[in-house]
C-alpha positions in Angstrom: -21.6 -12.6 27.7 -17.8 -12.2 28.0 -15.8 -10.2 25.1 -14.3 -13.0 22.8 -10.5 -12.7 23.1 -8.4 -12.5 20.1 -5.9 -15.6 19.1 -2.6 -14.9 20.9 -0.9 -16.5 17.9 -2.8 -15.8 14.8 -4.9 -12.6 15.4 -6.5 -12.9 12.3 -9.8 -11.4 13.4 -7.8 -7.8 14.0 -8.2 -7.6 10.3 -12.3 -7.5 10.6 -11.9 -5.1 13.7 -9.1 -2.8 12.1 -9.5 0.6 11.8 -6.6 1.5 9.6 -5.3 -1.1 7.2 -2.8 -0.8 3.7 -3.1 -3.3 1.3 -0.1 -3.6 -1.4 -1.2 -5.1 -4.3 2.0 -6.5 -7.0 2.2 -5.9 -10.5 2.1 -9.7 -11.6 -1.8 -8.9 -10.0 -2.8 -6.7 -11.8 -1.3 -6.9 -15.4 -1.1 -8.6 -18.2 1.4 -9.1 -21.0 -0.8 -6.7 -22.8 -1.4 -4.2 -20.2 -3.3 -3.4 -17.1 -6.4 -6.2 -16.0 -9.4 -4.6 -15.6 -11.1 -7.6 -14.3 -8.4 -7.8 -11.2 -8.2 -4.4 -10.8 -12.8 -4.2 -10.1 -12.2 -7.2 -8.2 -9.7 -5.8 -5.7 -11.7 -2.4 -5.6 -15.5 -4.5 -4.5 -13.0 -6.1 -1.9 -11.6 -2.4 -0.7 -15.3 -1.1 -1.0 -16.9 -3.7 1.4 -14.1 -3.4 4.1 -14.6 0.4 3.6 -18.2 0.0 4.6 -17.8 -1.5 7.9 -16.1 1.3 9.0 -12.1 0.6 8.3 -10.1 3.0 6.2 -7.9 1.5 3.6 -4.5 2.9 2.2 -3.5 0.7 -1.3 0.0 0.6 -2.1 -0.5 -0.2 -6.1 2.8 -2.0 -8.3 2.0 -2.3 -11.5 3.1 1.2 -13.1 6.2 0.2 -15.2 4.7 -3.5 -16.2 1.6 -1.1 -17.3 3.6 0.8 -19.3 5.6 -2.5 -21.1 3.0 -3.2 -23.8 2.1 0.6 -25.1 5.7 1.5 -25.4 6.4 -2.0 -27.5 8.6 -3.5 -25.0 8.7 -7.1 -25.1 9.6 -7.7 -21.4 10.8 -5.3 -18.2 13.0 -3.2 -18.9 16.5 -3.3 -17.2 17.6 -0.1 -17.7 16.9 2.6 -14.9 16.1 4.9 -17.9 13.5 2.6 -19.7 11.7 1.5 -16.4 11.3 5.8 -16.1 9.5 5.7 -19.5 7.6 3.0 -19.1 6.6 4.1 -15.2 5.7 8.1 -16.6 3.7 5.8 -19.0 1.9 3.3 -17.1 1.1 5.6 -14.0 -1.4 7.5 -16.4 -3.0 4.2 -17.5 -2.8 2.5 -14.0 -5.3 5.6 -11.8 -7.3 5.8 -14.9 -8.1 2.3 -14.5 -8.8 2.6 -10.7 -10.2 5.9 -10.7 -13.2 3.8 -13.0 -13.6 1.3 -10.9 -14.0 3.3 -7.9 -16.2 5.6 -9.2 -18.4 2.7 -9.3 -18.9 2.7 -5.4 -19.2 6.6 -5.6 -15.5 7.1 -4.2 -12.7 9.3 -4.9 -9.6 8.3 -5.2 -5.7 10.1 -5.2 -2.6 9.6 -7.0 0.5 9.8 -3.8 4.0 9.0 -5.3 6.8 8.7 -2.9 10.5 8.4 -2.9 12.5 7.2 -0.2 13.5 10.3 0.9 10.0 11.7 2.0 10.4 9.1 4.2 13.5 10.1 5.9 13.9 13.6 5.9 11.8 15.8 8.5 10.0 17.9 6.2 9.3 15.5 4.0 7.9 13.0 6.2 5.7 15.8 8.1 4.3 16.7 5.0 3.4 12.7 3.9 1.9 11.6 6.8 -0.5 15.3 7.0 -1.1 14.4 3.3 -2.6 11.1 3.8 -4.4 11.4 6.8 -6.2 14.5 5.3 -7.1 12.7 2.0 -8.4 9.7 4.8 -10.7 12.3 6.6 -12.0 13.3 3.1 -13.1 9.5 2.9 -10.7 9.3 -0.2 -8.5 6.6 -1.3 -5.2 7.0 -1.3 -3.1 5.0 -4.0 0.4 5.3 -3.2 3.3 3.8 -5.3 7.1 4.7 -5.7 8.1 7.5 -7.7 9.6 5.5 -10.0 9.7 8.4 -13.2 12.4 10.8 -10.7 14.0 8.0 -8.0 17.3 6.6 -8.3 18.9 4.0 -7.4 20.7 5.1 -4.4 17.8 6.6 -2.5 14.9 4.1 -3.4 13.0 1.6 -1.3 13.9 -1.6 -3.6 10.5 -2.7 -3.8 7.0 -1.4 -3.0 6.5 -4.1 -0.6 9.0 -2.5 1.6 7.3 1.0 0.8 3.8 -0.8 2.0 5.8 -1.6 5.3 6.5 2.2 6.0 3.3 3.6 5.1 1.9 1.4 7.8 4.3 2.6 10.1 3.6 6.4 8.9 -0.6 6.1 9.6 0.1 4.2 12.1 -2.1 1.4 10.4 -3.9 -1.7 12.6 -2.4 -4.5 9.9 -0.3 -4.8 6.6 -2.1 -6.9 3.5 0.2 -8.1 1.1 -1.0 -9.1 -2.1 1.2 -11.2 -4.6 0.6 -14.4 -7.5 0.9 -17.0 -4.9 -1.7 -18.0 -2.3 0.8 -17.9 1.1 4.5 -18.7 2.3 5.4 -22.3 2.0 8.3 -24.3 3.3 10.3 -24.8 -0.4 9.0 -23.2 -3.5 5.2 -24.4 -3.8 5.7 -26.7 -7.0 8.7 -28.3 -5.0 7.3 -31.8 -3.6 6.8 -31.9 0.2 6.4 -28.0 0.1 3.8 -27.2 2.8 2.3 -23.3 3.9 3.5 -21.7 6.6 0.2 -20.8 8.9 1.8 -18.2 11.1 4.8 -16.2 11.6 5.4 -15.8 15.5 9.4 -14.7 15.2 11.8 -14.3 12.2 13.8 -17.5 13.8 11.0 -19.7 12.5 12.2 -19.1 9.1 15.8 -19.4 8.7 15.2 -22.9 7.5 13.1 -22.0 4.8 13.9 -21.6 1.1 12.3 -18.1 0.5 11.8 -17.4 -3.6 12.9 -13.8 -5.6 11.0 -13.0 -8.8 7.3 -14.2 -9.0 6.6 -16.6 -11.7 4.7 -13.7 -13.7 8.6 -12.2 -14.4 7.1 -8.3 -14.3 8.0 -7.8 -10.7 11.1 -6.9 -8.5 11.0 -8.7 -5.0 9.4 -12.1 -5.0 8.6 -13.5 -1.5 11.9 -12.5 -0.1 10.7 -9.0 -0.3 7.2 -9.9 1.1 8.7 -11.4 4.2 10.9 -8.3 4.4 8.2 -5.9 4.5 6.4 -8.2 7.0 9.3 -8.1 9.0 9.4 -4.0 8.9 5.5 -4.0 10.0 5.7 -6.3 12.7 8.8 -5.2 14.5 6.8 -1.3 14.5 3.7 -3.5 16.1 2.1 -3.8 13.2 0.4 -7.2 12.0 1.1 -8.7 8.2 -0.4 -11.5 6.4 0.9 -12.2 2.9 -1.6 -14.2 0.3 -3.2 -14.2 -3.4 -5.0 -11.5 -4.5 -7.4 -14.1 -5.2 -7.7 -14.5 -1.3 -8.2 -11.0 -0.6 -11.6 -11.4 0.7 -11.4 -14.3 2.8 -8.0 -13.0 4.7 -9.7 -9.9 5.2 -13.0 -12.0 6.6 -10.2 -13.3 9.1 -9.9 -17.1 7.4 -7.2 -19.1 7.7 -5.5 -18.4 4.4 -2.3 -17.2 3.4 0.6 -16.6 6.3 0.1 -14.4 9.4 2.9 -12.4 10.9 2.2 -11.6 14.4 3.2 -8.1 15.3 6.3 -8.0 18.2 7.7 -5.1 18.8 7.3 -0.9 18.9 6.7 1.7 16.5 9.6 3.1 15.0 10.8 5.6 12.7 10.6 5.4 9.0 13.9 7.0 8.8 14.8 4.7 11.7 14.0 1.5 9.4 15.1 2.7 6.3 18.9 3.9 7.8 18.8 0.8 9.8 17.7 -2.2 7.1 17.2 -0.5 3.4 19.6 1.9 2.7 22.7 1.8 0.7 25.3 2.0 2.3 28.1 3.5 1.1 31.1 2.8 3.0 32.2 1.4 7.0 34.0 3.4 9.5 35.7 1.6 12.3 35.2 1.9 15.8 37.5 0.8 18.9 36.1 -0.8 22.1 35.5 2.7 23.9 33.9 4.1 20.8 31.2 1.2 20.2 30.7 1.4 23.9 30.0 5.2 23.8 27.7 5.1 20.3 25.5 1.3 21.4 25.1 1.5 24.9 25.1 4.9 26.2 23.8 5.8 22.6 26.4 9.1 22.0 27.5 10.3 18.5 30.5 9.2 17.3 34.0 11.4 17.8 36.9 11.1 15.3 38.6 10.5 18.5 37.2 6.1 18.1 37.5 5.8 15.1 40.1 3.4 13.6 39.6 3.2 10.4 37.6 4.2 6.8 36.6 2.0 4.4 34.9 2.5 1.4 34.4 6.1 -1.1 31.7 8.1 0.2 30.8 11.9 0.9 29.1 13.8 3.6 25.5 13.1 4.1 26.1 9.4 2.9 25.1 6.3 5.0 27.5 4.2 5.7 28.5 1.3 8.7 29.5 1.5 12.1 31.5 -1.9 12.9 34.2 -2.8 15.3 37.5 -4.1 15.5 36.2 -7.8 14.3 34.5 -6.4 11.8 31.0 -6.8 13.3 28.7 -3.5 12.0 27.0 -2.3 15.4 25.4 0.4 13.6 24.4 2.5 10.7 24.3 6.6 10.5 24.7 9.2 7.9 28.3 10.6 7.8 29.3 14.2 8.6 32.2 13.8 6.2 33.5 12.3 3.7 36.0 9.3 3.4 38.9 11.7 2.0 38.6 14.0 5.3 38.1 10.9 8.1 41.9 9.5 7.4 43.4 12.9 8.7 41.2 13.1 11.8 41.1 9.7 13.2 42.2 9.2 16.7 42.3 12.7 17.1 39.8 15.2 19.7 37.3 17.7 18.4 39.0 20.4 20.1 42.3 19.5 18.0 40.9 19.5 14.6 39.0 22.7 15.5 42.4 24.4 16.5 44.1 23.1 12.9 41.2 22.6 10.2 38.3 25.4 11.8 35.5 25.7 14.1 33.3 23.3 11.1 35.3 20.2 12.2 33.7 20.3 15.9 31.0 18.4 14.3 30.9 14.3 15.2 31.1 12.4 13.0 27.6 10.4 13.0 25.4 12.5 15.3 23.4 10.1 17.4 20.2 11.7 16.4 21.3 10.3 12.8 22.5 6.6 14.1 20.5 3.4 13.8 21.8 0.8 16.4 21.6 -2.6 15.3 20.3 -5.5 17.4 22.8 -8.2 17.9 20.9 -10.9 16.4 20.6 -8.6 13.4 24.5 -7.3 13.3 25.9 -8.9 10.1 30.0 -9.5 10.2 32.4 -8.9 7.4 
């Protein structure tokens, strides 16, 4: 008998066959205005265990920490504060892996606490030491629950939204497929109560959707992203070749059987960096250097770093080490890079050769400006204008 071959368009029975998958679970899932629910939380874990026992190995990406930590420090709703939400997360975090920890040991398996920031991501060291991390505690047959590091992050070097996190812990462990969990059952073509609203099957290319209304904030109020952060993250998984579907937790079980619920993105492109993804889509950028013809030429197509000799212009306060843009004369950004100095040192070496400023400022002002080893070149498609 001939080997059944997959959908070409849905794929949803890769799920049942993956070996690796991460499943993000949101905090409107697994909370209540009163705390953390138990009931969801066993649920989801008997889901984890039985794909477990065929075989796959499961990394959960848990919300829920700082909506965990609402009710025991008598908040009456999320905080807005970055220093509240860093009470109630160094709160909640205890409560949240005692509850799973419990309803693991149930099925006799061990589970481990893996907070991240977005710079484990994106620095070497860091990112050597994550993925070695995780693919030990996978070896060890433990589970790894992973969530931001909300208590220390800031906002200038955070992922936005554990969704997005979900998308680039896939990428790390190289993961088959992406699972993400949320408070409504799939993508739909308006906001689901909106008459006429109908669910979105399958995801082939992000063109499909630039006609559809795509909600923030869950109904539940204790999250951050909302669909628009979901379709992000399955954006980041399926341009590193990595398949997403985005339904209930309720529907757990059945997408993971491979039915036809929820929305299915179909992977398209390559592996890629999780510093490449972060530079290139999540980070904040602080400021936009401009290039002339010769310069975007030099850094997009033959992919060299970028001289003070092209650049134009400085726009923006930032310091070295920063991200900021790379655009050109019309003000289209081309790409993105971390800066080698800072916007009061550009203005006095623009236009101007490396062997110049090394003559007048020292041998430290040989260094380009964005090193392409530390450039993210955009796609056209993808190149936003001022």
């Amino acid at each position: 008998m001939a080997e059944q071959v997959p959908n070409p368009v849905t794929g949803r029975d890769t799920l049942h066959r993956a070996r690796r998958l991460v499943i993000k679970i949101g905090s409107s899932s697994l909370t209540t205005p009163t705390g953390v629910n138990r009931e969801a939380i066993d649920s989801l874990v008997d889901t984890i265990a039985a794909v477990r026992a065929r075989g796959t190995e499961v990394i959960l990406v848990s919300s829920g920490t700082i909506a965990a930590g609402i009710h025991p420090l008598g908040l009456g709703k999320r905080p807005r504060d970055l220093a509240t939400q860093q009470a109630a997360a160094a709160v909640g975090q205890g409560k949240l892996l005692a509850e799973y920890t419990a309803s693991f040991a149930r099925h006799g398996t061990e589970v481990a606490q893996v907070l991240l920031t977005a710079e484990d991501l994106i620095r070497r060291t860091q990112y050597t030491n994550a993925h070695r991390a995780l693919n030990r505690l996978l070896a060890l047959s433990v589970v790894p629950i992973v969530n931001e590091n909300d208590t220390v992050t800031t906002a200038e070097i955070r992922f936005g939204d554990n969704d997005r996190l979900s998308a680039l812990v896939a990428n790390l462990l190289r993961a088959d497929a992406l699972l993400l969990l949320t408070d409504v059952d799939a993508l739909y073509t308006a906001p689901p109560s909106r008459p006429g609203s109908e669910r979105i099957a399958h995801v082939v290319s992000k063109a499909e959707l630039d006609t559809v209304l795509i909600g923030r904030t869950g109904p539940a109020g204790v999250g951050t992203g909302g669909m628009v952060t979901k379709v992000d993250a399955a954006g980041i998984a399926t341009g590193s070749g990595i398949h997403a579907i985005v339904t209930s937790a309720q529907n757990a079980e059945a997408a993971l059987a491979g039915e036809d619920v929820g929305t299915w993105f179909q992977a398209s492109g390559k592996r890629q960096s999780a510093r490449g993804i972060w530079l290139g889509l999540l980070a904040e950028v602080q400021g936009r250097v401009v290039l002339d013809d010769g310069a975007v030429a030099a850094v997009v197509k033959n992919r060299r770093s970028l001289l003070p000799a092209g650049i134009t212009g400085v726009e923006g306060a930032f310091e070295a080490g920063d991200p900021v843009e790379l655009a050109d004369a019309h003000g289209t950004v081309v790409a993105r890079g971390f800066v080698n100095y800072s916007s009061t040192e550009l203005p006095a070496m623009l236009g101007r050769h490396t062997v110049q400023l090394r003559e007048e400022f020292g041998p430290e002002y040989q260094r380009p400006v964005v090193h392409t080893d530390d450039c993210v070149r955009l796609p056209a498609r993808a190149r936003p204008r001022r």
